[in-house]
NUFITI-961505 format. One record per residue: x, y, z of N, C-alpha, C in turn. Coordinates in steps of 0.001 Angstrom, whole numbers, plus 500000, padded with zeros to 6 digits. Atoms other than C-alpha are relative to their C-alpha. Layout:
BEGIN
XYZXYZXYZ ...
% end
This chain:
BEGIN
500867498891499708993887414104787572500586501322499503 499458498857499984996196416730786552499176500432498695 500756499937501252994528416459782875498773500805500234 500687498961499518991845417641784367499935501773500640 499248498884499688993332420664785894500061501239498943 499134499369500975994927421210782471498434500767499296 501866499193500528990728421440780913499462501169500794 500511498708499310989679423591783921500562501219499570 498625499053500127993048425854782870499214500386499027 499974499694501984992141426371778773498303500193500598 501722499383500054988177426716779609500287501638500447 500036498854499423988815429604781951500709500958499160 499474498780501352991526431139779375499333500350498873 501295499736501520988984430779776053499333500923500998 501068499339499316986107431896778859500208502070499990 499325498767499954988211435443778881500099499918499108 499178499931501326989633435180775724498855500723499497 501301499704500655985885435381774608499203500930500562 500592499029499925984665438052776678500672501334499430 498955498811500401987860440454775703499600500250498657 500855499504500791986587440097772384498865500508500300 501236498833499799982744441067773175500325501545500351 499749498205499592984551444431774746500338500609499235 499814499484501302986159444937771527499366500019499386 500735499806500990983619444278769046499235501396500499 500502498764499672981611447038771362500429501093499524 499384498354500398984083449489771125500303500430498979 499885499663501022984761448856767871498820500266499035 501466499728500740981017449467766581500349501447500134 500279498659499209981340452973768296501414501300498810 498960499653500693984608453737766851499882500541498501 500219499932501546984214453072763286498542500615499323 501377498800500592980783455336763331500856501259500403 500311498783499946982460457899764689501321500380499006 499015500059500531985510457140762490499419500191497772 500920499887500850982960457090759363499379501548499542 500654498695499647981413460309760538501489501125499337 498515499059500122985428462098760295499914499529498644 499770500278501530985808460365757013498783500591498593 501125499610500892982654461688755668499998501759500200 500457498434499716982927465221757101502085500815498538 498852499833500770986981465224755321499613500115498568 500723500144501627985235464086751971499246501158499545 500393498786499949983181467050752375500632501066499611 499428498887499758985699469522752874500682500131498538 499830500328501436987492467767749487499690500789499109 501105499230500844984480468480747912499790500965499614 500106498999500015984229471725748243501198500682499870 498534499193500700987682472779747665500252500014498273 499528500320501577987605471112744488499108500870498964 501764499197500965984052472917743525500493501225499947 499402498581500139985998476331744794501032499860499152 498648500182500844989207475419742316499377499879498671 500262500374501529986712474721739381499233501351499881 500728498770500472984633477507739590501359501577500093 498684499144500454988238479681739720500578500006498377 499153500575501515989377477916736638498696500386499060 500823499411500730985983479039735075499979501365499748 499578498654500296986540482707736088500622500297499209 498648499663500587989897482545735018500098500267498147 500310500318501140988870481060731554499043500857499306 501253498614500362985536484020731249501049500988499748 499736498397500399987855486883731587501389499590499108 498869500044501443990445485305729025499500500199498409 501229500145501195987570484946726461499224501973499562 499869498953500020986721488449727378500901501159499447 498814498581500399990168490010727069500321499542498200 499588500804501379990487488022723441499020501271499313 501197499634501601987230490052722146499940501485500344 
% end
């Protein structure tokens, strides 16, 4: 009978095992939107540094063209 015991034992550990995941997959839906959201707002900021650094390097390049003529 102990065999038995041993099945009741390992059901009840999987039985948990498998809800601890469901709590994770939850939290991890939640996470990785709002982890998505930061990664998309950073990309942004990128963006726009790089757009302010090119349109510098255009100035820069107008009033060299300027001082030439």
């Amino acid at each position: 009978m102990a065999r038995g015991n041993q099945r009741e034992k390992a059901r009840a550990k999987n039985l948990k095992k498998q809800q601890d995941a469901k709590k994770n997959q939850r939290k991890d839906g939640t996470d990785a939107k709002k982890r998505q959201e930061s990664d998309a707002e950073i990309l942004r900021q990128k963006q726009l540094a790089a757009d302010e650094r090119k349109q510098a390097e255009q100035l820069e390049k107008l009033k060299k063209e300027r001082a030439r003529r």
